[in-house]
N, C-alpha and C positions, 0 to 999 in steps of 0.2 A: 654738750647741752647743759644748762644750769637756770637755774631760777630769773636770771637776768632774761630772758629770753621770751618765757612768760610776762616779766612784767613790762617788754618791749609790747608786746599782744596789746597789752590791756591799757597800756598807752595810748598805739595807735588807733585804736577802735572807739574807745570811750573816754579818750582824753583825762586821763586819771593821771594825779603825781604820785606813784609807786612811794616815794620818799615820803609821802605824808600817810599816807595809809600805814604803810609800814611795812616791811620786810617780811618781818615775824607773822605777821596777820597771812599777806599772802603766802607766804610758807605754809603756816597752818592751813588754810582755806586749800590748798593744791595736796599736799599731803588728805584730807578727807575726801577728795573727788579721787585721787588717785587709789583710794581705797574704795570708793564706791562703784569706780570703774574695774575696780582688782588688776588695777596696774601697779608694777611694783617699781617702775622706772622715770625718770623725768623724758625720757626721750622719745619718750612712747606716748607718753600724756601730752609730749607738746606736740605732734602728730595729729592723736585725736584734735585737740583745740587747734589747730591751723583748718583741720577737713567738717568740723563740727561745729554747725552754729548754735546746734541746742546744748552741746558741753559749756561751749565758752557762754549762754546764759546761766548754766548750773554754775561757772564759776563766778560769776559777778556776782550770783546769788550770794556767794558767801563773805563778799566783801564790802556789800553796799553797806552804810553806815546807815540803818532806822531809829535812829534816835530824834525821838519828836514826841508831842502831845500838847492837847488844845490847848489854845493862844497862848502861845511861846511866844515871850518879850509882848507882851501884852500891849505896849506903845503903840508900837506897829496897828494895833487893830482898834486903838482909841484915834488915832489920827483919820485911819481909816473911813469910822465913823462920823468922824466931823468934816470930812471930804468931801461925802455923799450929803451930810447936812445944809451943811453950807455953800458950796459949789456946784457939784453936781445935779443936785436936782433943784438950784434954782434956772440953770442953762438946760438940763437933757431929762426935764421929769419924764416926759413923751416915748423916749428911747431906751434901748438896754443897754445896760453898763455889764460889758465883758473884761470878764478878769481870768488871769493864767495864775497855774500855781503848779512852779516845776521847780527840783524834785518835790513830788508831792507826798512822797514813803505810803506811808499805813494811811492818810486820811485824815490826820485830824487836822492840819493848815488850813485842804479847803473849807473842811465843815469848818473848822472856826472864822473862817470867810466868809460864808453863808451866815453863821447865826450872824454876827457883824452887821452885815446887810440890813438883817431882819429886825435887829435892833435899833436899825437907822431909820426904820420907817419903809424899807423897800418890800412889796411884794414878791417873792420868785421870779414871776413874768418880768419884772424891771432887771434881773441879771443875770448872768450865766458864767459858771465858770467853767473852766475846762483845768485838769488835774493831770497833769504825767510825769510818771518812773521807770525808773530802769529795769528796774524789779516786778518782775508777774508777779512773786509771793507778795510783793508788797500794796498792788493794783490789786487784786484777789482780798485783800484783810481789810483795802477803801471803800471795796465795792459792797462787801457784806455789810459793816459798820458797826461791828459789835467790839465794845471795847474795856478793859478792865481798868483796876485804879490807877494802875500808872500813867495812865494815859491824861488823868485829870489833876498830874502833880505841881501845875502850873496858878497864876493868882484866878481868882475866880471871877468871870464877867458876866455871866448871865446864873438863871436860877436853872440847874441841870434840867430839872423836873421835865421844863417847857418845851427843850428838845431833843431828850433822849425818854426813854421807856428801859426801867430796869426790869433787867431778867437775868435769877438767878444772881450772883455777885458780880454781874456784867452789866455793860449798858448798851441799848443799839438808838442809833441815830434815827431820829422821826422819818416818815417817809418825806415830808414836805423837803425838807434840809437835803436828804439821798437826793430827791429827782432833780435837787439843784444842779448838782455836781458833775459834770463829766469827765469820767476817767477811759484813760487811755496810757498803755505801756510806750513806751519810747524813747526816744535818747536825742535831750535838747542840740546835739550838737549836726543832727542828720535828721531830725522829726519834719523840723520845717523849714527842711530846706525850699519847698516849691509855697509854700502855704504864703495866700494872699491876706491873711486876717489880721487886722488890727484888734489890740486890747485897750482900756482904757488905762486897767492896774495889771502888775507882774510881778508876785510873790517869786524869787529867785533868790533862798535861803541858805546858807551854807553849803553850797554846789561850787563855788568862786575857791573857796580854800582848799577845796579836791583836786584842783585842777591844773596841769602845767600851766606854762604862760601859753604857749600858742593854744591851746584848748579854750583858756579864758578870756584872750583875746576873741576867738570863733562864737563864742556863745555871748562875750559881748556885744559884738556885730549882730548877732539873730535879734536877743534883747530891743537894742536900739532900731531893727527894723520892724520889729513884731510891734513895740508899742507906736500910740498915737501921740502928735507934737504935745505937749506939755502932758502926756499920758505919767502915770504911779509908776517907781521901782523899787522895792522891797529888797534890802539883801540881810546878810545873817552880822551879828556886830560885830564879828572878826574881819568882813571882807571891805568895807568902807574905802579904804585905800586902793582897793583893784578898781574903783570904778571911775572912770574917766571923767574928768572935769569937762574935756571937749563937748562933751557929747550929754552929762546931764547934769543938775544944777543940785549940792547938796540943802536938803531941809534940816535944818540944825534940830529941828523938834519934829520927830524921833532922828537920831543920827544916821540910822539907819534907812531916812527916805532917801527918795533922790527923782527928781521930774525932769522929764527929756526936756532938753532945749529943740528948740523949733526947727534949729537950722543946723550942722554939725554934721563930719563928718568922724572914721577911725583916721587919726594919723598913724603916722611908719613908727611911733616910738608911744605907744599906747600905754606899756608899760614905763615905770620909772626903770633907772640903771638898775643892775643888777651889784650886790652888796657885796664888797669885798671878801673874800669865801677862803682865807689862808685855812688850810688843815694842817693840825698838829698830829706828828704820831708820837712824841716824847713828851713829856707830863710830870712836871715837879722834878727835882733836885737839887743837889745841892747851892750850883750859882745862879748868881742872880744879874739881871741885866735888866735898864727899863724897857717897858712894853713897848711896842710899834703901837702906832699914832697912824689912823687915815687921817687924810688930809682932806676936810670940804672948803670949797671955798665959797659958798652961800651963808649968808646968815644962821649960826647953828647956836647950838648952846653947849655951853662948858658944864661939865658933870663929873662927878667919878662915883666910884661904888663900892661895895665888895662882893661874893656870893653870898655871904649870910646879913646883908642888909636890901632893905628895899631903897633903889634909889629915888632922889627928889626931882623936881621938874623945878629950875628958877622961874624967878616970874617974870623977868623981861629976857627976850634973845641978846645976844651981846657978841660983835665980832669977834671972833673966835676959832681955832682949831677944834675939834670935838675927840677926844679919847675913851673909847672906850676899854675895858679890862682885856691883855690877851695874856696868852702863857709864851714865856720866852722860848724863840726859835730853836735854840741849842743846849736845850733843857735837855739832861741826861734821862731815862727813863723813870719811871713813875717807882717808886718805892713800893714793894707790897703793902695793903690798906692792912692786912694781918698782922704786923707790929705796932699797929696804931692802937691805944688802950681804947675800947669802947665803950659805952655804958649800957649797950643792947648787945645782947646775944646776937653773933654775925650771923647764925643762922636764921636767922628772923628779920620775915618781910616786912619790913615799916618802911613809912618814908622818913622817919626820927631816925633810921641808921643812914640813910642814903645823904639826907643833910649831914652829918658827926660824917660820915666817908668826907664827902663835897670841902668842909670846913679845914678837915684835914689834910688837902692840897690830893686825894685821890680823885681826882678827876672821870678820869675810864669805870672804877670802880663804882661811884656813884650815879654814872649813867647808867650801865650794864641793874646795877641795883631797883633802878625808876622801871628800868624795863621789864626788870622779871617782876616788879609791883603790878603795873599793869596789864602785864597777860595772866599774871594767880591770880592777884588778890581782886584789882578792879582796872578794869578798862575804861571809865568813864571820869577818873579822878582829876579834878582840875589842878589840883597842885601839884601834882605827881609830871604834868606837862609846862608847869610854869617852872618846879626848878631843873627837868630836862630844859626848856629855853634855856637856864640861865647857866648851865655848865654848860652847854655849847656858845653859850656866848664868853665864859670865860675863857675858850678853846680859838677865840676870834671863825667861828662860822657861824655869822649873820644869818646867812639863810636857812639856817639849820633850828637856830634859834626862833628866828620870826614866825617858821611853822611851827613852832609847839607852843609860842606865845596864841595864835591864833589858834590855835585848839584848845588851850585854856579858855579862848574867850568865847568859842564855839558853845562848851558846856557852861560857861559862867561870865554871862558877858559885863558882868558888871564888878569884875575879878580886877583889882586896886593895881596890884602888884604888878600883874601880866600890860593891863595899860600904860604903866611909867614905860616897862623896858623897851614896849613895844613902841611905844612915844621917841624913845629916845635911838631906837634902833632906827627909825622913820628919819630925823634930824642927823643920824648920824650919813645916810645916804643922800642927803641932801631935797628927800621928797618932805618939805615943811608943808604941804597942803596937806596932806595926810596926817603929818604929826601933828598940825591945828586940831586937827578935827577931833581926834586923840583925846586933844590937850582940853579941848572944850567940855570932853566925857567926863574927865580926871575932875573938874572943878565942879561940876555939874553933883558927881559924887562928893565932892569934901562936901559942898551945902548940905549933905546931908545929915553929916555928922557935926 
């Protein structure tokens, strides 16, 4: 028995990609239930969780990701507002506008859904939302609604005052905003399965980047059956590219919208291909050989790079082979990173030694380095997952890459760096509808500067 076994469980069940979570996490996570069970074996706790449905919720419990607080990417809920402005209630003043918002963690998406509303001119009676997680702790902290300042570390759209009530160095949500909201524990990929409801809008936020492909396929199909023809779809700014052209139409303004097409089915290939995945086990030496070159034959663009630079995006496509950086095939083993001079103490967790490892052609080393960053120092650091992308991208595994680019963009979605490679990582598999939309972010940000 081994940990692979578990995370075969928590696949099947909840459609999670083990490889994005992480290894370590659910290692950690299993190792503290197996203490809280005072089991001292993997084979006995995977017993319990095959016969236990209230274990295998104690373990989800520790692996859900509750990282949120009110109006996150703030776009998303200005658009929102001009929806209801301008469309909605000049067709459906009469009606209620039903909105979903899954996962919904701790509470503050929907409430920042409702104030939104409220903002627009809607009374309560004009909308209803309905709110579901995976997580009881996490339904349980929506349902009470009291919340502290992190929760408010986002741009500021309304005046707190108006609806929350502070208490103590806390805040709780007004009862008007609470009685909006309905919460309910569940798991979008078996909640509704029989459920006849249409919504108008579908807040479905960084759920897509958790998920295998066949899971994200399943819950795109619920998605696109739950909502009404040209009904709202919300996703998180990493997932843009999961979401099927067939089936809904991208709003350039927020990038992150997307309105169901009227008519549209899933086809058999929902997904784009899957990205050339060579694993390296040798890393640096002494010969040298040129890199392997995929081969697209779609309109791509010519690029190259290094680790310690950010690449560029040209400004027109140009027929082309596309090469990205790999490490050569028949590369004798990696050189200890210990004879390498450093200018940081190796005992010391930065991401400045993890870069000077990377630079220095230790490849392993400076992974292995991002990763003990992130489980001491901080788990939520966006660059600590953009240059893990880009040492497995120097290692040519795409796919390995593209999830830690998308986790950068998860925590910062407006993160320069992680958008070129992920741009280019997009153009290198030939999905350019994707790396458009990318590419439109990218420029969107230079006007800024």
């Amino acid at each position: 028995m081994s940990l692979t076994d578990i995370e075969k469980i928590l696949s099947k069940k909840i459609g999670v990609d083990c490889n994005i979570i992480g290894s370590r996490k659910i290692a950690k996570a299993v190792e503290n239930r197996c203490s809280a069970c005072s089991i001292s074996d993997l084979k006995t706790y995977l017993k319990l969780l095959q016969t236990s449905p209230e274990e295998f919720t104690e373990l989800v419990e520790q692996i859900v990701v509750p990282e949120t607080y009110f109006f996150r990417d703030r776009k998303s809920f200005d658009f929102l507002i001009n929806f209801v402005k301008t469309q909605w209630l000049t067709k459906s003043s009469h009606g209620t506008l039903r909105l979903l918002s899954v996962p919904c963690s701790t509470g503050e998406e929907p409430y920042s859904i409702a104030i939104a509303l409220m903002e627009a001119g809607l009374s309560t009676s004009q909308f209803r939302i309905d709110a579901i997680d995976i997580s009881k702790q996490a339904i349980a902290k929506a349902q009470q609604g009291i919340y502290g300042k992190n929760s408010f570390r986002g741009e500021v759209l309304v005046d707190r005052k108006r609806y929350f009530q502070q208490t103590a160095e806390k805040y709780e949500i007004s009862p008007s905003v609470r009685n909006a909201v309905n919460f309910k524990e569940g798991n979008l990929i078996n909640t509704f399965l029989n459920v006849q409801l249409k919504y108008d809008v579908i807040f479905c936020r960084n759920l897509l980047i958790y998920l295998e492909d066949s899971a994200c396929t399943e819950v795109l199909k619920t998605l696109n059956r739950l909502l009404l023809p040209n009904g709202l779809l919300f996703v998180g700014a990493a997932e843009t590219a999961k979401v099927p052209s067939n089936l809904f139409t991208s709003i350039r303004q927020p990038f992150t919208a997307y309105r169901k097409k009227a008519e549209g089915t899933i086809s058999k290939s929902l997904h784009h291909p899957p990205i050339e995945n060579r694993q390296v086990e040798n890393i640096g030496g002494a010969k040298k050989q040129n890199s392997q070159t995929k081969k697209v034959s779609s309109e791509t663009y010519s690029i190259s790079y290094s680790l310690s630079s950010t690449p560029t995006l040209p400004e027109k496509p140009i027929k082309n082979t596309l090469s990205l950086p790999t490490i050569p095939s028949d590369s004798v083993s990696e050189p200890s990173w210990k004879e390498t001079q450093l200018s940081i103490p190796e005992n010391s967790l930065s991401l400045e030694l993890a870069k000077q490892l990377a630079d220095g052609g230790h490849i392993e080393a400076a992974i292995k380095h991002c990763n003990d960053y992130l489980e001491q120092i901080s788990s939520t650091n966006a660059q600590a997952y953009t240059l893990l992308g880009t040492l497995y991208q120097a290692k040519a595994n795409y796919i390995q890459a593209e999830a830690f680019f998308r986790k950068t963009l998860y925590l910062n979605p407006n993160d320069y760096e992680a958008l070129i490679h992920l741009a280019l990582l997009k153009e290198h598999r030939g999905d350019l509808v994707g790396a458009s939309i990318l590419r439109e972010r990218i420029q969107k940000l230079q006007q800024k500067f």
